[in-house]
Structure formats: structure tokens, C-alpha cells
C-alpha positions in Angstrom: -56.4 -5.8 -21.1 -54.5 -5.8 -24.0 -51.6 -4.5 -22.8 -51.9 -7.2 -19.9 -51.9 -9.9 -22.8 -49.0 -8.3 -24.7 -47.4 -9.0 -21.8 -47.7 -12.4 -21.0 -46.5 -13.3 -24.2 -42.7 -13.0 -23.1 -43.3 -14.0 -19.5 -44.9 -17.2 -21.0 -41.9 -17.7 -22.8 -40.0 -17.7 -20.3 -42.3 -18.9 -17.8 -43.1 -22.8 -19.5 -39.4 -24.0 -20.1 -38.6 -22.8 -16.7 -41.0 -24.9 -15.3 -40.0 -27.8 -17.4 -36.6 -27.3 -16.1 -37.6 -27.0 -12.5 -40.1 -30.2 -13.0 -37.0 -32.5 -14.4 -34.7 -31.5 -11.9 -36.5 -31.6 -8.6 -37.6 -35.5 -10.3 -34.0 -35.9 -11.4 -31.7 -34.4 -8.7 -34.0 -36.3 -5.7 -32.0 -39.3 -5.4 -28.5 -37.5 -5.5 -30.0 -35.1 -2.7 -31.3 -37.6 -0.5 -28.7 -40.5 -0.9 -25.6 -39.0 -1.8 -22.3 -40.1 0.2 -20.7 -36.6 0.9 -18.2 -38.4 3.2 -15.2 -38.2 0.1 -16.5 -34.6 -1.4 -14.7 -31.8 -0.3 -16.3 -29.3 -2.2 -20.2 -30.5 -0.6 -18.8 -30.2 2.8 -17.0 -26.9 2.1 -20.3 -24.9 1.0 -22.3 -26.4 3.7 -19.8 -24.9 6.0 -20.0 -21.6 4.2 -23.8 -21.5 4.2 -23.1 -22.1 7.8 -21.2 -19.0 8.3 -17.8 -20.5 8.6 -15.2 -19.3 6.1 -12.1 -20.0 8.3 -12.0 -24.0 7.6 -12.9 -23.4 3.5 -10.5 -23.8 1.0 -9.7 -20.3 -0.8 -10.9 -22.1 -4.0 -14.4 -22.2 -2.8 -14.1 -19.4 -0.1 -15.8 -16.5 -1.6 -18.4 -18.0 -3.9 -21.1 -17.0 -1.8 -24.6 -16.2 -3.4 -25.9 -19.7 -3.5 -24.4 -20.4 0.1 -26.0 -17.7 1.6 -29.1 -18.0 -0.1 -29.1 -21.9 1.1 -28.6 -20.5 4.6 -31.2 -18.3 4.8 -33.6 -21.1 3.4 -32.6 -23.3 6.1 -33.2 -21.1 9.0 -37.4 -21.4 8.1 -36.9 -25.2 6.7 -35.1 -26.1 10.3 -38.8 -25.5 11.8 -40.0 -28.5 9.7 -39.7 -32.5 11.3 -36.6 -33.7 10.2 -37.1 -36.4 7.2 -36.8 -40.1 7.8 -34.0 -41.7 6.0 -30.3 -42.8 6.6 -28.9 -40.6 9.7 -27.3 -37.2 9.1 -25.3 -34.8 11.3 -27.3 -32.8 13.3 -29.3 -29.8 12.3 -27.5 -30.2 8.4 -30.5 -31.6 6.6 -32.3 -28.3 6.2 -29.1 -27.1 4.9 -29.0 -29.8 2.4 -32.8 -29.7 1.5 -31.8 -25.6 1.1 -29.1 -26.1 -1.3 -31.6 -28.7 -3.4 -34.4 -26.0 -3.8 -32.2 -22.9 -4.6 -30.0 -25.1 -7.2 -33.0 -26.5 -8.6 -34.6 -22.9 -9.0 -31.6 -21.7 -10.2 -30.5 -24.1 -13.0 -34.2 -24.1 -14.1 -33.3 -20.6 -15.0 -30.8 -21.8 -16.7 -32.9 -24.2 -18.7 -34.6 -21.3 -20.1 -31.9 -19.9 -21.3 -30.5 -22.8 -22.7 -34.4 -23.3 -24.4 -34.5 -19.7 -25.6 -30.8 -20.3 -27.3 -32.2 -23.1 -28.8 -35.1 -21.3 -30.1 -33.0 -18.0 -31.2 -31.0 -21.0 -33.2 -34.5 -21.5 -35.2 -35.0 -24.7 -33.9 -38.6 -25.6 -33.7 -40.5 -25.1 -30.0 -41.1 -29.1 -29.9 -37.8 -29.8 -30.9 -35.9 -27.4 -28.6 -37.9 -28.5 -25.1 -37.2 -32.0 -26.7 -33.0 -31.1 -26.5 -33.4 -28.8 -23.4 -34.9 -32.3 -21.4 -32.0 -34.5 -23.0 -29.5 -32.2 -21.5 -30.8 -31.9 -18.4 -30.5 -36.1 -17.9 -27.0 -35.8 -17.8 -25.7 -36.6 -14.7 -24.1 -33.3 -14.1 -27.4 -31.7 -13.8 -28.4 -33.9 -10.9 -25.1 -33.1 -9.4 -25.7 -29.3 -10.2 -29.0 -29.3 -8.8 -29.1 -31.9 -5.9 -26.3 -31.3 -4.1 -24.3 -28.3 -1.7 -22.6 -26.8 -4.7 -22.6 -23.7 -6.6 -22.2 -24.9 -10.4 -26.1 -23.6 -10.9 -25.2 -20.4 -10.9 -22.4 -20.4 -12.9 -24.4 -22.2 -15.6 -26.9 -19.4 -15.6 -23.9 -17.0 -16.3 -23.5 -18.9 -19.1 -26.9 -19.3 -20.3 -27.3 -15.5 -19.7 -24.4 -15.0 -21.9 -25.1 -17.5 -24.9 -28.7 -16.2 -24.7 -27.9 -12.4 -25.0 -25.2 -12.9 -27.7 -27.4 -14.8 -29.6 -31.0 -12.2 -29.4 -28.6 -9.5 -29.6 -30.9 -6.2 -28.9 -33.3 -6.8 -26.3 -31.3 -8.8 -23.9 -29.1 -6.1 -22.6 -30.6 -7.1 -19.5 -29.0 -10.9 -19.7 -25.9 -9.6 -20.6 -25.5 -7.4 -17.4 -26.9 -10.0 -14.7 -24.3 -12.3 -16.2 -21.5 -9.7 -15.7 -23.1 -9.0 -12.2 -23.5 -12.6 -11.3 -20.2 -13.9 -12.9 -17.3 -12.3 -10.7 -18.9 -14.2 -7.7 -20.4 -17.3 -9.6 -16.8 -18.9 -10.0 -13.3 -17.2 -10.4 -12.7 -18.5 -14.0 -15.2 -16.2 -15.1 -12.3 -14.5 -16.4 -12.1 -16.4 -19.3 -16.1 -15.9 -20.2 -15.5 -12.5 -20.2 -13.5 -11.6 -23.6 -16.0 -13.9 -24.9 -19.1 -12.1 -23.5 -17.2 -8.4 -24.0 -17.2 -9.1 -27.8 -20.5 -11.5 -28.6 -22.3 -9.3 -26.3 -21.7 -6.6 -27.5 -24.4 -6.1 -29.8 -27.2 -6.6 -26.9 -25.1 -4.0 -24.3 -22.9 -1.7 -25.4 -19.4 -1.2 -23.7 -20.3 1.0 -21.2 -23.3 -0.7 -20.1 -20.6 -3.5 -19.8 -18.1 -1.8 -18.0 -20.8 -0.2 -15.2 -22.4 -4.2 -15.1 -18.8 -5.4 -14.5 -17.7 -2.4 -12.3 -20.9 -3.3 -10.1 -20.3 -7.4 -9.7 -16.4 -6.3 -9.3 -17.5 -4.2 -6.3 -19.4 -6.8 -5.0 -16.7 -9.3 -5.4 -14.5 -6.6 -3.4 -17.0 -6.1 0.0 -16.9 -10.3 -0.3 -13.5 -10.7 -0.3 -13.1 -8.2 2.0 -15.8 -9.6 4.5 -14.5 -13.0 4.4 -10.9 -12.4 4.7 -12.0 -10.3 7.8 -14.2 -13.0 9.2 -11.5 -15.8 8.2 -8.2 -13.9 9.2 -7.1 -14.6 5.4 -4.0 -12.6 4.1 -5.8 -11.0 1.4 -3.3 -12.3 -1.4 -4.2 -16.0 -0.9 -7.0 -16.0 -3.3 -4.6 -14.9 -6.1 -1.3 -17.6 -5.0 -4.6 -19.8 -5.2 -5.7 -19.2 -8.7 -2.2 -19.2 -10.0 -2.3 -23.1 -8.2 -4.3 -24.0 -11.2 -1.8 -23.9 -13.7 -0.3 -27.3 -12.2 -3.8 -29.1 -13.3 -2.6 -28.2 -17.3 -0.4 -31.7 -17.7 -2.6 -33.7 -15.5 -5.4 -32.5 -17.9 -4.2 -33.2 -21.3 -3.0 -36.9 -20.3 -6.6 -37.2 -19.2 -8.2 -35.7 -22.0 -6.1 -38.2 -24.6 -6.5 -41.0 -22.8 -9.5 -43.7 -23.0 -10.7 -43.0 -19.7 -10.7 -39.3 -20.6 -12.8 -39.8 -23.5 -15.2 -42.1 -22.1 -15.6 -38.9 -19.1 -15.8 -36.6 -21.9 -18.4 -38.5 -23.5 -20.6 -39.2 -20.8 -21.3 -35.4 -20.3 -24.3 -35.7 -22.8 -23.8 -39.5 -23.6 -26.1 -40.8 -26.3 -27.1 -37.4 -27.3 -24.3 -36.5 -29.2 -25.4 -39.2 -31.5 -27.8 -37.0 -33.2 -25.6 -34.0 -33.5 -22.8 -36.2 -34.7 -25.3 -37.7 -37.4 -26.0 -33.9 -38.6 -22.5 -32.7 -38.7 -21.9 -36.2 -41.1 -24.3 -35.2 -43.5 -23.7 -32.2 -46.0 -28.1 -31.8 -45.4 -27.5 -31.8 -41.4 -24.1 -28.7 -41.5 -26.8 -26.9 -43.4 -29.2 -27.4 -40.8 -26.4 -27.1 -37.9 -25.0 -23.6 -39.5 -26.6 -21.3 -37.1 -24.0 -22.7 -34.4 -20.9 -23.6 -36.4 -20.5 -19.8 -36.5 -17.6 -18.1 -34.6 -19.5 -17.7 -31.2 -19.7 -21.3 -30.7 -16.2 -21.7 -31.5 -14.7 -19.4 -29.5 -17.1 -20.2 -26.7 -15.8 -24.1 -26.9 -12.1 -22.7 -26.5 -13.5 -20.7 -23.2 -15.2 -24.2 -21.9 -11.8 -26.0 -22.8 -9.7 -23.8 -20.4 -12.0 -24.5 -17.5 -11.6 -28.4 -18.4 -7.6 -27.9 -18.2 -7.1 -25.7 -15.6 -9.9 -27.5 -13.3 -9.0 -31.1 -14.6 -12.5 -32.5 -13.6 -13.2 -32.6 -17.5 -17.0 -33.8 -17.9 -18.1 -31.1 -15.0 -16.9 -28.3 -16.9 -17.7 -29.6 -20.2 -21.0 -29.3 -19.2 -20.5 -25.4 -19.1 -21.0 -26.1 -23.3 -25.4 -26.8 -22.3 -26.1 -23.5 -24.0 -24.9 -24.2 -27.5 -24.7 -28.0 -27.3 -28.8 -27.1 -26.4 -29.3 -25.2 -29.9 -26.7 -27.4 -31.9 -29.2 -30.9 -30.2 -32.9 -29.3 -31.2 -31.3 -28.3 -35.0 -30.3 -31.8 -35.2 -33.6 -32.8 -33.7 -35.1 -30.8 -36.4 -33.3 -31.6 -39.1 -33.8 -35.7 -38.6 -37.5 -35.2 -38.2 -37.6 -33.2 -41.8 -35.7 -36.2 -43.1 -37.9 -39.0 -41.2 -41.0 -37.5 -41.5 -43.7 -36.9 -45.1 -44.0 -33.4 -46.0 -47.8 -33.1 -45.7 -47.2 -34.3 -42.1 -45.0 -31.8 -41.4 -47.2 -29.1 -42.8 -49.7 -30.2 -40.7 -48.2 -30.2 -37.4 -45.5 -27.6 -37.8 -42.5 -29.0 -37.1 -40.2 -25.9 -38.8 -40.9 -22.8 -38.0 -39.8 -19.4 -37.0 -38.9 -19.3 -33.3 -41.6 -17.1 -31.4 
């Protein structure tokens, strides 16, 4: 019995912020899955057609991303059983794939969420305050995308909750570290750039050759998929690298946007009025104190990593949404710190607003 109870202690802690996640999102990504116009997105109709089994009219950008595809696909086979939903009209036999993709994005950015929470809490930011930043970030809009619609930016977001999370525990979380350099190869081919970063902050909760056997694995994997869909596509197999290079082109069209007033507005809407607090913290000599646990080097070199997805994608407020793990931590520590300020001593005595993370 004891042992049972020893536990549930980490499975709990785990457990509640993943169903907080999964409770905001399936609320919050509803709309976007129901009503959204995916008559102008290429990238929705692209992973429908790969969970559909058909790689030959997908882009090579998109082409062999394929765990959150075929996992849509299999959902849809059961889901195809149910009555079709009332609503505007779709194309037939598409809505289970859709309703597919909203469940297992939904599950797997909740996963996501509790690695984000966990950062937060690693950070030392107090429980309260850290489910308190974990649902701020989750209203952003790019959530609702992530989660509502045929994409594959959930997973990717768990690679890099995975990674923030095990850099920041350190020993113990070799285990995060490894699923994100399984995961990652296949999650999104800029992955590349997250993994100097997770090589070296990582290093403390997996050693490097627990490293190099997690990334040998995922690079097999991402092998027998390219492989499989080049076959099935009759792809030369050297498209997917003339495809990356592509990229490069986005680096002009990037920084215009970036300096411009439109840019900044897009930029800014990624967490909107939540960067309010953390700006109020970073203003005040009392708030950097509070904040140092994430003005360290890791969240410094981790912002470069996010800024060379922004460039080289040039959808900037998509991929500066890849910062949710440490913007997560640096939100509750600002959370935290205002409440010490607002808030009589006695009263936080008495309800425990700082404390050691559990």
C-alpha cells in the first residue's frame, strides 16, 4: 500500500496539469475545429491527405511528418462508425478525419502543458501560480490552432516541452530527454537546430551515449519513413534536402517582417497581454531577482533556437510560440513575484503562496 501511494505522488503530478491542459483545449480549440475555413490552408489539407494515405499530392515540406497523421487515421477508421455531426457541409467521409486530428492534438499538447507546468514548477514558481501561467498560455491563439485543427505543431511542442523540462530537472528525466530525441527527427525537420541545444542542456539528465542511441533510434525511424514514402510517392529521394535548403529564401522576407509594425503586433499577439507581467518583472530590480531562474544561459540560447525557426519559416507568431516552455516558467515567477508585492505577509503565510516546487 505504501509503495502504491509513493507512487501516485509523481503520476499525480503529472496527471492534474495534464488534465487542465486537455480540459482548456478541448473548450478552447472547439470552435477552430468545427468552424474553421480550411479552403486557403495548404498545410490542413496536406495532413488530411497524409492521414489519408496519400503522400504523392503533399508537399515535401510536410511529407514525412507522419506520427500525428497516422495516428489521426487510425482514430478515424472507429470515429467513421459514428453519425456524421450536424453543422455546415463537409466533403464526404473527412469529418472523422478532422474530429481525429482534434482529439490526438488535444491529447498531445496536453502533454505538453505538463511539461510546460513542471518547467514552471522546476523554476520554483509556486503550484497556484504556475497552473495560473500554464492556462494564460494556452489562450493564445496558437494553441487553438495547435490543437483544433489537421496539423502537427502538437507534437513538436511536446519535443520542446520534453526538452526544457529535462534540462531543467536534470537527473531523473533522462527519460524526457530521449522521447524528445526519438520524437524530434519526425516531429518537424528544423529539429536540427533544438538539438545542439538539447545535446548540451540535456546533458546532465542523459548522458551522451544515451543521446546518441535516443537519436540513432528516431534517425532510424526517420530513415524507414522516408524511405516508405518516397516509395509510395515515387519521390527522388534528394527532394526533401533541395526542400530544406528552399528555406533559406524566407531569411529577408523574415527580418522585414519582424521590424516592421505589422511584425511586431504578430509577434506580440503570440502571448498578448501576458507579457505584461513578465515585462513588469524584468522593469523592476525586485522582479530580475525573482525572474533569475530563467534569465540563465538555457533560456537564452533556447530563444536564439526559436528565432531561427521564426526566420527560416517566416510565419513569426507560430513559431514564436515554440518559446511556451520558458515563457511558462518566466509568466508564474512573475505571477509570483507580483502576488508577494500585492499581497500582506501574514496572508501569504497563511495560504502559501511561495514555496518549494513539489
Amino acid at each position: 500500500m505504501s509503495a502504491l501511494l509513493t507512487a501516485a505522488g509523481p503520476l499525480r503530478r503529472w496527471l492534474l496539469p495534464w488534465a487542465l491542459t486537455l480540459g482548456v483545449l478541448l473548450n478552447a480549440a472547439y470552435p477552430m475545429y468545427r468552424h474553421y475555413d480550411f479552403s486557403h490552408s495548404l498545410d490542413t489539407r496536406s495532413y488530411l491527405r497524409l492521414a489519408s494515405g496519400r503522400f504523392d499530392s503533399v508537399r515535401v515540406t510536410r511529407r514525412y511528418r507522419l506520427p500525428v497523421p497516422l495516428a489521426a487515421g487510425a482514430l478515424a477508421r472507429p470515429l467513421a462508425g459514428l453519425p456524421s455531426p450536424g453543422g455546415p457541409p463537409r466533403p464526404a467521409g473527412e469529418w472523422p478525419l478532422r474530429l481525429a486530428f482534434y482529439l490526438v492534438n488535444s491529447v498531445v499538447l496536453a502533454a505538453a502543458g505538463a511539461c510546460f507546468y513542471r518547467g514552471a514548477r522546476l523554476a520554483g514558481a509556486p503550484a497556484g501560480a504556475s497552473a495560473l501561467a500554464l492556462v494564460a498560455v494556452l489562450s493564445s491563439r496558437w494553441a487553438s490552432y495547435a490543437a483544433g485543427l489537421p496539423l502537427t505543431d502538437s507534437l513538436y511542442l511536446l519535443v520542446f516541452g520534453l526538452s526544457y523540462y529535462g534540462a531543467r530537472r536534470g537527473p531523473g528525466a533522462g527519460w524526457a530527454v530521449a522521447l524528445a530525441l526519438l520524437a524530434g527527427p519526425l516531429a518537424k525537420e528544423s529539429f536540427v537546430f533544438l538539438l545542439p541545444w538539447l545535446a548540451w542542456f540535456g546533458r546532465r539528465a542523459l548522458g551522451w551515449r544515451g543521446q546518441a542511441a535516443a537519436l540513432a533510434l528516431g534517425m532510424a525511424l526517420l530513415l524507414a519513413a522516408h524511405y516508405w514514402v518516397d516509395k509510395a510517392a515515387g519521390a527522388a529521394p534528394g527532394t526533401s534536402v533541395t526542400n530544406a535548403l528552399a528555406h533559406i529564401e524566407n531569411l529577408s522576407y523574415s527580418l522585414r517582417k519582424a521590424f516592421s509594425l505589422k511584425g511586431a503586433a504578430e509577434l506580440f499577439s503570440t502571448f498578448g497581454l501576458f507579457w505584461l507581467p513578465v515585462l513588469a518583472a524584468l522593469g523592476r530590480a525586485a522582479g530580475r531577482r525573482a525572474l533569475m531562474p530563467v534569465l540563465g544561459r538555457a533560456e537564452a540560447a533556447l530563444l536564439a533556437v526559436v528565432a531561427v525557426h521564426m526566420l527560416l519559416s517566416g510565419d513569426l507568431a507560430r513559431m514564436a510560440y515554440l518559446l511556451a516552455p520558458a515563457f511558462t516558467a518566466a509568466l508564474a515567477l512573475s505571477i509570483g513575484w507580483i502576488w508577494v508585492c500585492l499581497a500582506p505577509a501574514g496572508s501569504l503565510r497563511r495560504q502559501g503562496a511561495v514555496g518549494e516546487p513539489s
